[in-house]
Wavefront OBJ file of the C-alpha trace (Angstrom):
o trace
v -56.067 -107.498 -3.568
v -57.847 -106.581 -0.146
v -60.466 -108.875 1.355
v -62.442 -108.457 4.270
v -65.284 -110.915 6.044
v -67.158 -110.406 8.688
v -70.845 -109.786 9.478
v -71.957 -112.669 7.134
v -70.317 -110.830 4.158
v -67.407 -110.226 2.254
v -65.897 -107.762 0.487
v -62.875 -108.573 -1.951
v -60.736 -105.602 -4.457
v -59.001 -106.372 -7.540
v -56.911 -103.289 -8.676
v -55.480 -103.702 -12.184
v -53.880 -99.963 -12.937
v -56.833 -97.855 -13.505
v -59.473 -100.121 -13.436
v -60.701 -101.625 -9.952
v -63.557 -104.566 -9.839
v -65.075 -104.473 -6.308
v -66.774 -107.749 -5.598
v -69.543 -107.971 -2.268
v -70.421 -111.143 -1.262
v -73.690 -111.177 0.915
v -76.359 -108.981 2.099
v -76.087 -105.344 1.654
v -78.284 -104.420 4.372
v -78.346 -101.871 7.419
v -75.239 -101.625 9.513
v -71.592 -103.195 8.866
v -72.437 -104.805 5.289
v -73.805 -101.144 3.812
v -71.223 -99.096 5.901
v -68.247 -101.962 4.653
v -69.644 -101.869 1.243
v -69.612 -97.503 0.764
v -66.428 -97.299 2.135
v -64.632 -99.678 0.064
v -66.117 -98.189 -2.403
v -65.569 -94.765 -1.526
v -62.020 -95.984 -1.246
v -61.106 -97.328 -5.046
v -63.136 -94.101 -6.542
v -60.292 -92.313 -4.513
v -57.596 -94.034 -6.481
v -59.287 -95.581 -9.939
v -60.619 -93.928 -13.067
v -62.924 -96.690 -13.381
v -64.632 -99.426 -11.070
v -66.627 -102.151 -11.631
v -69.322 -103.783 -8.997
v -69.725 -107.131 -9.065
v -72.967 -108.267 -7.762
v -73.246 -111.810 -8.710
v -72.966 -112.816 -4.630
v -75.087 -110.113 -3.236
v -78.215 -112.417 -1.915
v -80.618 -109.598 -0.699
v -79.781 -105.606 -0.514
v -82.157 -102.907 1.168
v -82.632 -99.510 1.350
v -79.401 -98.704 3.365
v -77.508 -100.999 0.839
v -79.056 -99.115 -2.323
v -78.586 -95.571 -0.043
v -74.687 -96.845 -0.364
v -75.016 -97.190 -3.327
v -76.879 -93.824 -4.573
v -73.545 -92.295 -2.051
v -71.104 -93.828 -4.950
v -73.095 -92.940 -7.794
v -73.142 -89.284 -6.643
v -69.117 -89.485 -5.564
v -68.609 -90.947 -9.060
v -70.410 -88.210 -11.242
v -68.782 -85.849 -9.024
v -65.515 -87.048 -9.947
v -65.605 -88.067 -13.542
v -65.319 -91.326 -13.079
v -66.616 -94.633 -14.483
v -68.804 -96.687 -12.007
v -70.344 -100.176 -14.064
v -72.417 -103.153 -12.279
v -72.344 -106.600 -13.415
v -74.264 -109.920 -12.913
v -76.899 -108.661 -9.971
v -79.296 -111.603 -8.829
v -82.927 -111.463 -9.431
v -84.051 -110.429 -6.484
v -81.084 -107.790 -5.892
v -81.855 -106.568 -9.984
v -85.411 -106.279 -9.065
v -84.661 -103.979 -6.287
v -82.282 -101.502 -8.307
v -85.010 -101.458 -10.733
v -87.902 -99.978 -8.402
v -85.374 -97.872 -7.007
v -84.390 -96.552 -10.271
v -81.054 -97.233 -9.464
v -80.388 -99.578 -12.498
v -81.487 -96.030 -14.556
v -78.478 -94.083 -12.923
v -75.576 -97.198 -13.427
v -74.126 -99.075 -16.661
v -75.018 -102.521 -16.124
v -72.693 -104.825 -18.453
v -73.001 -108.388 -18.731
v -69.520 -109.555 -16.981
v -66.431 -108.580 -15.217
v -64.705 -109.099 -18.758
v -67.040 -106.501 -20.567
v -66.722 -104.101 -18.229
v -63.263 -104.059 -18.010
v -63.394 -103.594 -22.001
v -65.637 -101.173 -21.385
v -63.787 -99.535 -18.966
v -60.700 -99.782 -21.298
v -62.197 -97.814 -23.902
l 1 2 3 4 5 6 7 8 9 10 11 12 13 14 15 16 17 18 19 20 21 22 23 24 25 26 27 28 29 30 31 32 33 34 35 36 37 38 39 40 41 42 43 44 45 46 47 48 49 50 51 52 53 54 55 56 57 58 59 60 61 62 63 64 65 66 67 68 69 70 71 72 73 74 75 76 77 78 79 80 81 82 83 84 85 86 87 88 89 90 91 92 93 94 95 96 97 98 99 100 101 102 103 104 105 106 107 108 109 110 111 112 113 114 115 116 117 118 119 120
């Protein structure tokens, strides 16, 4: 497990073999949080077949955060691997959708069904 804070964020990893659940606590905005956020991210695609975003504690994300984002996506695709999103607030599910960012990712309902998910 890895954690860092800082910036009015957090970002916390749970590796379990192949399968990594990324969780972001905060806003994913311009600067440190969207910069923090990519290369974590960048970081378990490196090393996991699968990962799994959970969103439940993002509280606002903008265009750099959902530019972070897109970055994965593409590194993911590029790589074969598995990239899910869980539990995304309102607001932050709102934005993915006029984004069309929630087109290009597997939401699943929890941590727990992705990781099935994942598994299969």
């Amino acid at each position: 497990m890895r954690e860092v804070h800082g910036f009015n964020m957090s970002v916390r990893t749970i590796e379990s073999g192949d399968v990594a659940v990324l969780e972001f606590a905060g806003r994913l905005t311009l600067g440190a949080p969207a910069y923090l956020f990519s290369e974590a991210l960048h970081e378990l695609l490196a090393s996991h077949r699968s990962v799994i975003l959970d969103l439940k504690s993002v509280t606002a994300i903008d265009c750099a955060g959902v530019g972070a984002l897109c970055g994965c996506i593409a590194t993911a695709r590029t790589a074969g691997k598995k990239l899910r999103y869980t539990t995304p607030s309102p607001r932050v599910q709102e934005m993915l959708g006029l984004t069309n960012v929630s087109g290009l990712l597997e939401a699943c309902e929890s941590v727990e069904q992705a990781l099935i998910d994942c598994a299969a």
